[in-house]
OpenMM code with the backbone's topology and positions (N, CA, C; nanometers):
from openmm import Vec3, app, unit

residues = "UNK UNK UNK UNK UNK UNK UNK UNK UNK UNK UNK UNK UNK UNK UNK UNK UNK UNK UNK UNK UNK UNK UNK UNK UNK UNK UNK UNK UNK UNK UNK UNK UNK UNK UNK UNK UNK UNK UNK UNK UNK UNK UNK UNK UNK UNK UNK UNK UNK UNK UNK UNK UNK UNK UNK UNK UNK UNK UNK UNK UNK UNK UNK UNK UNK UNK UNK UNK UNK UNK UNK UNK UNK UNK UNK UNK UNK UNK UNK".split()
positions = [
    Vec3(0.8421, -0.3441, -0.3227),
    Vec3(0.7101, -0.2964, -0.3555),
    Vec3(0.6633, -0.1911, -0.2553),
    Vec3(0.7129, -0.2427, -0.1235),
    Vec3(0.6367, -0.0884, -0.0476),
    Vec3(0.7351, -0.0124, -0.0413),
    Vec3(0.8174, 0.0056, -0.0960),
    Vec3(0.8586, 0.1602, -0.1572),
    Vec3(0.8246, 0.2556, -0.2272),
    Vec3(0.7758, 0.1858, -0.3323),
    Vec3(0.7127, 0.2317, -0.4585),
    Vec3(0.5795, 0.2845, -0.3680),
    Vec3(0.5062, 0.1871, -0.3369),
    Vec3(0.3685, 0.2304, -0.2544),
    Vec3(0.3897, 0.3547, -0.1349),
    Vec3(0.4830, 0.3371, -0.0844),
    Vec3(0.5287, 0.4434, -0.0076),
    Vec3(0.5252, 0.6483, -0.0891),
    Vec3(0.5695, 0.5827, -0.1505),
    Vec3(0.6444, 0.7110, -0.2914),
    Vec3(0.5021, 0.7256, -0.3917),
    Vec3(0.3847, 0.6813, -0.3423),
    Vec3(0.2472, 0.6986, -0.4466),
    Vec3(0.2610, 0.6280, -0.5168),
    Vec3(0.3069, 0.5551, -0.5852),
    Vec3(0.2635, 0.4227, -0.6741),
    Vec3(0.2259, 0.3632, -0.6894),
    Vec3(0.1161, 0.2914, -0.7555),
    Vec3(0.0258, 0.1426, -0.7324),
    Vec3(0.0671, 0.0407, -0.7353),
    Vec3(0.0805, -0.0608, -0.6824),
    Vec3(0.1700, -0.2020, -0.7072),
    Vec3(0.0588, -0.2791, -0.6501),
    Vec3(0.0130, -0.3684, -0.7647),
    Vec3(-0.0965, -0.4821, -0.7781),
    Vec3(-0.0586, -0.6101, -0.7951),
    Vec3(-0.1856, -0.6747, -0.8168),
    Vec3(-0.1554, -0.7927, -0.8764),
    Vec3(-0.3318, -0.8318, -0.9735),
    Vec3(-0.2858, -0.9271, -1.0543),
    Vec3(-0.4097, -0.9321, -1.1141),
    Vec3(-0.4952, -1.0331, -1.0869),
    Vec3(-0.4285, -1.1333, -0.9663),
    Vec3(-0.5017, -1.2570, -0.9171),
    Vec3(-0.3965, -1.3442, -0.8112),
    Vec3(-0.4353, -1.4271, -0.7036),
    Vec3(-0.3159, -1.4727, -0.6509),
    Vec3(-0.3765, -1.5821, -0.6122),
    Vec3(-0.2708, -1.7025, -0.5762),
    Vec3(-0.2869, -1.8333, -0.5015),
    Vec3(-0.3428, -1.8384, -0.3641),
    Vec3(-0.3724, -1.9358, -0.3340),
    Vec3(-0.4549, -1.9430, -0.1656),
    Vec3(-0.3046, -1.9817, -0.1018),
    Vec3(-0.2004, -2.0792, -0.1414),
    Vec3(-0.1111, -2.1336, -0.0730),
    Vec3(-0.0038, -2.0970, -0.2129),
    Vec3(0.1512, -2.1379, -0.1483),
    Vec3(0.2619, -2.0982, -0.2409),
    Vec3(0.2914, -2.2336, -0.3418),
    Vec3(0.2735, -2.1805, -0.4664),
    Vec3(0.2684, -2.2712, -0.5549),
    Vec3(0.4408, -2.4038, -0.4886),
    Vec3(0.3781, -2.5098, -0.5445),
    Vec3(0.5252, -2.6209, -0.5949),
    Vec3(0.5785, -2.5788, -0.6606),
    Vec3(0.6892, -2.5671, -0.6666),
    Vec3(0.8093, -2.6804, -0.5328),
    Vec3(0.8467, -2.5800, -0.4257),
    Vec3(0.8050, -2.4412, -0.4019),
    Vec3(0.8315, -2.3872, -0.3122),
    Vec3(0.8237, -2.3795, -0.2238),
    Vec3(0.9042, -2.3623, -0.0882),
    Vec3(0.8848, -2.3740, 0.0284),
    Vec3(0.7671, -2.2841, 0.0712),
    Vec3(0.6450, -2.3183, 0.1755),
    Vec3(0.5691, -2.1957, 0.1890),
    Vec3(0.6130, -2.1166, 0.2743),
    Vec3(0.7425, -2.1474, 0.3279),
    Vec3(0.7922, -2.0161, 0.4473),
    Vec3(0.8869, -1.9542, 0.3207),
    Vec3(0.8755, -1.9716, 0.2081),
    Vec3(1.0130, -1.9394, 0.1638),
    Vec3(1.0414, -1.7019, 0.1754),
    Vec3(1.1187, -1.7346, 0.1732),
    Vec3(1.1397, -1.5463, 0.2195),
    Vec3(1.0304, -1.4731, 0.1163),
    Vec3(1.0212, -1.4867, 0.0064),
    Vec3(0.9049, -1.4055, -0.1085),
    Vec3(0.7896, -1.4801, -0.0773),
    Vec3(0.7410, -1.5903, -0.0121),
    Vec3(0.6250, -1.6285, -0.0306),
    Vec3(0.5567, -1.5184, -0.0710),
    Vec3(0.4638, -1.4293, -0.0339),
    Vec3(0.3310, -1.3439, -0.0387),
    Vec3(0.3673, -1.3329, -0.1867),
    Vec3(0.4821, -1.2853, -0.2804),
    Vec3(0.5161, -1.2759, -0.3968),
    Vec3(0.4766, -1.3525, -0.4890),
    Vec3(0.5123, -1.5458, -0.4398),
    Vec3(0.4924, -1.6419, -0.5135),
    Vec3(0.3792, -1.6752, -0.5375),
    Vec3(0.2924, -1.6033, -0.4665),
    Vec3(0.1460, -1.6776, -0.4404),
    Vec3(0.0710, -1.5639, -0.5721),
    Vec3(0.0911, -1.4507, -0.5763),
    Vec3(0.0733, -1.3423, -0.7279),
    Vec3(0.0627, -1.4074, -0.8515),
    Vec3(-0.0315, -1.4521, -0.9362),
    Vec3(-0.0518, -1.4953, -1.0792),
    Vec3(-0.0279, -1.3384, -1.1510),
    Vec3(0.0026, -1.2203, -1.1442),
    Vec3(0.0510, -1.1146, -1.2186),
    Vec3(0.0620, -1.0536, -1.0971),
    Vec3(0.1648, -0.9050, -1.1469),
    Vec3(0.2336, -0.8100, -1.0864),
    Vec3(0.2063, -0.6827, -1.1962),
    Vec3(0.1355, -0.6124, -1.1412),
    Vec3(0.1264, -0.4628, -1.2149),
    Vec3(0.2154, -0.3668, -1.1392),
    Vec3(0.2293, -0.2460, -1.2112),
    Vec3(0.3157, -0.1298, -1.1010),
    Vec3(0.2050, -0.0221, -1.2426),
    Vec3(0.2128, 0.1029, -1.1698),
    Vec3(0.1596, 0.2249, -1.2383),
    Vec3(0.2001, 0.3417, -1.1829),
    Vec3(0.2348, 0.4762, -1.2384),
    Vec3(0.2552, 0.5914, -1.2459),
    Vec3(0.1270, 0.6379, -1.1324),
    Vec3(0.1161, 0.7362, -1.0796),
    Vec3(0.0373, 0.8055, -1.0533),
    Vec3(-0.0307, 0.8697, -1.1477),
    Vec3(-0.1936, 0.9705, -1.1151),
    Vec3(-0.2352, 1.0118, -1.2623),
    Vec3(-0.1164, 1.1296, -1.3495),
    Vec3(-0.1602, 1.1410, -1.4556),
    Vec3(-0.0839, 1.2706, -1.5344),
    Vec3(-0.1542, 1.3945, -1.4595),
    Vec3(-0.0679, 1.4542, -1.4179),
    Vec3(-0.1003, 1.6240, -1.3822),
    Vec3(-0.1771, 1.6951, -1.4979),
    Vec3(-0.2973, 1.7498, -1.4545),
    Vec3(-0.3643, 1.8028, -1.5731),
    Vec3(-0.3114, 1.9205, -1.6238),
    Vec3(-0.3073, 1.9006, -1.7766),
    Vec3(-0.2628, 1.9936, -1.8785),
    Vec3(-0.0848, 1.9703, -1.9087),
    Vec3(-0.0616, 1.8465, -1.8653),
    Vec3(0.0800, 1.8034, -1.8775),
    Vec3(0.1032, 1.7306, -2.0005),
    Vec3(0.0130, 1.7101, -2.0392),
    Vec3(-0.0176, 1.6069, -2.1822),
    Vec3(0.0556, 1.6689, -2.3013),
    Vec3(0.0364, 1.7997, -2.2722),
    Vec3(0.0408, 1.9106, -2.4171),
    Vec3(0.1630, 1.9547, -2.4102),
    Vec3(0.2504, 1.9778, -2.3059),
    Vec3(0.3780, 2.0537, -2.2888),
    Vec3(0.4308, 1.9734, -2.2835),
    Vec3(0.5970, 2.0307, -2.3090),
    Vec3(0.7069, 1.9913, -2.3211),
    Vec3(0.7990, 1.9074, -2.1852),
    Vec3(0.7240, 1.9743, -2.0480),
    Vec3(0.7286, 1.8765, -1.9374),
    Vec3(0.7000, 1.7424, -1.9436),
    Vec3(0.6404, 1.6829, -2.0089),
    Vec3(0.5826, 1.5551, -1.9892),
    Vec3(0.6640, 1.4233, -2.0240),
    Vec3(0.7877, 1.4842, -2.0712),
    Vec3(0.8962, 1.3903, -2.1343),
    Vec3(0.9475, 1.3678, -1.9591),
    Vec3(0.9978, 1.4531, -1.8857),
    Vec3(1.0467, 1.5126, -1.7954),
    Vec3(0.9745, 1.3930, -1.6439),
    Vec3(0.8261, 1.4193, -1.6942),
    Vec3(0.7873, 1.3587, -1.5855),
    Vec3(0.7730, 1.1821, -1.6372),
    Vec3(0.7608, 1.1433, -1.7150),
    Vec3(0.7568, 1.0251, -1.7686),
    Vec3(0.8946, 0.9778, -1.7120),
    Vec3(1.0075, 1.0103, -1.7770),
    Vec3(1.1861, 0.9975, -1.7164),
    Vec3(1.1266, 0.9543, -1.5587),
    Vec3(1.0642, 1.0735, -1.4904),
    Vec3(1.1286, 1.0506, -1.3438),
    Vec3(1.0107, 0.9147, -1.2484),
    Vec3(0.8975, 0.9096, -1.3466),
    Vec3(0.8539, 0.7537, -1.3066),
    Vec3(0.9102, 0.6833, -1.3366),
    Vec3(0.9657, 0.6341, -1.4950),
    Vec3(1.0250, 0.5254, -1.5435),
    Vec3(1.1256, 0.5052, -1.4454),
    Vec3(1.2138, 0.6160, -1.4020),
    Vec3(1.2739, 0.5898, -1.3517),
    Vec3(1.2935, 0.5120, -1.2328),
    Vec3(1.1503, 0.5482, -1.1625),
    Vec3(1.1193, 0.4819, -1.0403),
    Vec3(1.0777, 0.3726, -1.0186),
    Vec3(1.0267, 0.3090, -1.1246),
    Vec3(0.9755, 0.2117, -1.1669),
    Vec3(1.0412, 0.0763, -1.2329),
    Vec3(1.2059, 0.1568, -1.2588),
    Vec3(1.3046, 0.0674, -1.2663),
    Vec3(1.2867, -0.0528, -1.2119),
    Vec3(1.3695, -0.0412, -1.0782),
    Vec3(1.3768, -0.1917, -1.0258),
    Vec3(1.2780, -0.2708, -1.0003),
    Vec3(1.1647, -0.2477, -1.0292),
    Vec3(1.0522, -0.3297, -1.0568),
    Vec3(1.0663, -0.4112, -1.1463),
    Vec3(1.0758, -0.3405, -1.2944),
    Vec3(1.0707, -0.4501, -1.3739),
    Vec3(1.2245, -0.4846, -1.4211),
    Vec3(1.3614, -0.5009, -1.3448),
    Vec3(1.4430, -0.5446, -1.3195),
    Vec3(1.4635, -0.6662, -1.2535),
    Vec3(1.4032, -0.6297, -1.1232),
    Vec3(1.3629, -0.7520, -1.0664),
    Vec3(1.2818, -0.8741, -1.1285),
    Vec3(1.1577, -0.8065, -1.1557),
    Vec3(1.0713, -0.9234, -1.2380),
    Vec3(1.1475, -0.9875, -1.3683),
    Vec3(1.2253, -0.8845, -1.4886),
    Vec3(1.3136, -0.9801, -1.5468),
    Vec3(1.4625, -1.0716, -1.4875),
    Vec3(1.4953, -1.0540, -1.3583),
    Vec3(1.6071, -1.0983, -1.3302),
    Vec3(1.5453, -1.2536, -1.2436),
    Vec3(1.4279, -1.2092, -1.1947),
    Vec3(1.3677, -1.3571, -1.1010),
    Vec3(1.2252, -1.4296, -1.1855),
    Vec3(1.1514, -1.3440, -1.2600),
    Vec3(1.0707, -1.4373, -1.3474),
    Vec3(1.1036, -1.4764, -1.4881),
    Vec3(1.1645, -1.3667, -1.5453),
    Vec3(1.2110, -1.3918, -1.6997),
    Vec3(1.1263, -1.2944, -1.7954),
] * unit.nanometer
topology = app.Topology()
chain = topology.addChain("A")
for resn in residues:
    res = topology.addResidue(resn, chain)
    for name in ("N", "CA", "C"):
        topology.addAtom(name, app.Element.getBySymbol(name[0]), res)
């Protein structure tokens, strides 16, 4: 996640635990993770007047792209 944040990206959450849910260890290595009731990630804004041109395929590719192992991860460890 602080990569993405590093690189301008937003990486949220939409609510989190006070302590790390059961059965997990609370030292466990992801704690701060486990304790997240959602995980958002977002693009930066659209560059204005990018909407209309033919760039915008271009720039969409190179977030998705970045944005990969995000939701890789989240399907490989939450489902």
């Amino acid at each position: 996640m602080e990569k993405l944040r590093g690189a301008g990206y937003e990486v949220g959450r939409h609510d989190s635990y006070k302590k790390v849910p059961r059965p997990f260890d609370p030292e466990h290595p992801r704690a701060e993770l486990l304790k997240l009731k959602g995980l958002t990630g977002s693009f930066p804004p659209i560059p204005k007047g990018l909407v209309h041109k033919p760039g915008l395929t271009d720039w969409l590719a190179l977030h998705g792209t970045a944005m990969a192992p995000l939701v890789t991860w989240l399907h490989k460890h939450v489902g």
